[in-house]
C-alpha angles and dihedrals in degrees: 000000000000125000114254114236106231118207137191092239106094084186119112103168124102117254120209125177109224120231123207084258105048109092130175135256135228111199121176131152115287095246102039104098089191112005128135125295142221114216127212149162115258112235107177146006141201130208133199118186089346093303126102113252101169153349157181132239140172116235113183104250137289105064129178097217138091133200121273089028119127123235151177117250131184120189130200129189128175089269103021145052122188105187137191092013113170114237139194107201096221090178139000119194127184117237103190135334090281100034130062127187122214135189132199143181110226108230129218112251 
């Protein structure tokens, strides 16, 4: 068995320093009004014709949701919030054994 590597920071939580572009995410189930939600940091995005049309985002694990499942997403920037978007999660990846990255096609309402 290997020897554990002990360290002075009692901290065991991830630290991200926020940019001016990064924005959170608000996932929840499609047919949940106001169910509970997962939160997450936006990653990238994708655009079609200047308007968003994906994008991907990390959630700390465990998440309730599966690939090709549609959702409810609701994304909020410093400037901007875009809520109640209707979602289609195309991948998801894990990142890490405490990170997990997701991506999803904005549908058309």
């Amino acid at each position: 068995m290997e020897d554990e590597q002990k360290t002075d920071d009692h901290r065991k939580g991830i630290r991200l320093s926020p940019t001016a572009d990064d924005g959170i995410i608000k996932l929840r189930a499609e047919n949940s009004e106001n169910g509970p939600f997962k939160t997450g940091l936006i990653r990238d995005e994708s655009f079609h014709e200047s308007d968003i049309d994906g994008c991907g985002a990390v959630f700390r694990k465990p998440i309730s949701f599966n690939k090709g499942e549609n959702v409810r997403i609701t994304l909020m920037y410093s400037q901007t919030t875009l809520e109640n978007l209707k979602a289609h999660i195309r991948w998801i990846r894990d990142l890490d054994e405490i990170l997990v990255k997701v991506g999803m096609y904005i549908l058309p309402d």
